[in-house]
C-alpha positions in Angstrom: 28.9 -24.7 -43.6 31.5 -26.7 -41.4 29.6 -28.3 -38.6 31.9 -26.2 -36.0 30.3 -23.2 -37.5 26.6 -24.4 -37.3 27.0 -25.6 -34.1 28.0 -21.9 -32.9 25.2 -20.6 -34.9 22.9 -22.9 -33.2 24.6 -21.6 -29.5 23.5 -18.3 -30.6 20.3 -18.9 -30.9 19.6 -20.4 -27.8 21.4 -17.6 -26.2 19.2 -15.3 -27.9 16.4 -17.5 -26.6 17.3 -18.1 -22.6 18.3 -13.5 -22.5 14.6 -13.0 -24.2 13.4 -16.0 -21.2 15.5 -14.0 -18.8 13.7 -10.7 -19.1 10.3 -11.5 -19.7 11.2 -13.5 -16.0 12.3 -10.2 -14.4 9.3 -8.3 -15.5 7.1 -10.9 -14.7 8.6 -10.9 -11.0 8.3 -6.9 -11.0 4.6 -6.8 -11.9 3.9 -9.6 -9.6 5.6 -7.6 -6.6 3.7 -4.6 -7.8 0.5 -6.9 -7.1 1.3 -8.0 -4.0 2.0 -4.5 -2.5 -1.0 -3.1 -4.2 -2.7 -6.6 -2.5 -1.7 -5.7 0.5 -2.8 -1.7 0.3 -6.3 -3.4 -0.5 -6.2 -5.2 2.6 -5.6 -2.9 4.5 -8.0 -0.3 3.4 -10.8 -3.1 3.7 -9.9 -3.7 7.1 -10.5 0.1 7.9 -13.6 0.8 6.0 -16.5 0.6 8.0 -19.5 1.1 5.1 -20.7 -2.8 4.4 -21.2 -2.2 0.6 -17.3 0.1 -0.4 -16.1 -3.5 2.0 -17.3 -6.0 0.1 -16.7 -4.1 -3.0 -13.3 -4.1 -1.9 -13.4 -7.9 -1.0 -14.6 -8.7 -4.5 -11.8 -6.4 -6.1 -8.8 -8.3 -3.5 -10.1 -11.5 -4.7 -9.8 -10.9 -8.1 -6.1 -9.3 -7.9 -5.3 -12.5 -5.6 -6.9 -15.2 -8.1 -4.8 -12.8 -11.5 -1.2 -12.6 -8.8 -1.8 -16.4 -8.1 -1.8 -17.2 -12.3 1.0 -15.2 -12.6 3.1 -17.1 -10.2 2.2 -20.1 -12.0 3.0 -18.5 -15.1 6.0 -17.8 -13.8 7.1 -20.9 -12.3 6.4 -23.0 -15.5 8.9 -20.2 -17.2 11.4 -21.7 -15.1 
């Protein structure tokens, strides 16, 4: 092959590779907004409860979706 013709090949590829990139980025970014609002319905219902033991059951259960939504920004970032 001319080297006009592996050079296109090779253009191709990384096409391929920054549209698979691209998409696994956008779902990322919807399940990390899908986090953050279910973060936030968490919060609020922990503000509300009055029972000690469904709050800090609720506490324990925000802090865990906070610490996996804070890895996935980082994930996502270092996609960048």
């Amino acid at each position: 092959m001319k080297r006009k013709k592996l050079l296109h090949k090779l253009a191709d590829y990384l096409n391929l590779d920054q549209r698979t990139l691209k998409t696994k980025r956008e779902k990322m970014k919807l399940i990390l907004k899908q986090l953050r609002d279910k973060e936030r319905k968490l919060q609020l219902r922990s503000e509300h409860e009055k029972d000690e033991t469904k709050k800090s059951r609720l506490a324990k259960e925000l802090d865990i979706l906070r610490a996996q939504r804070l890895k996935g920004i980082s994930a996502l970032k270092e996609l960048k």
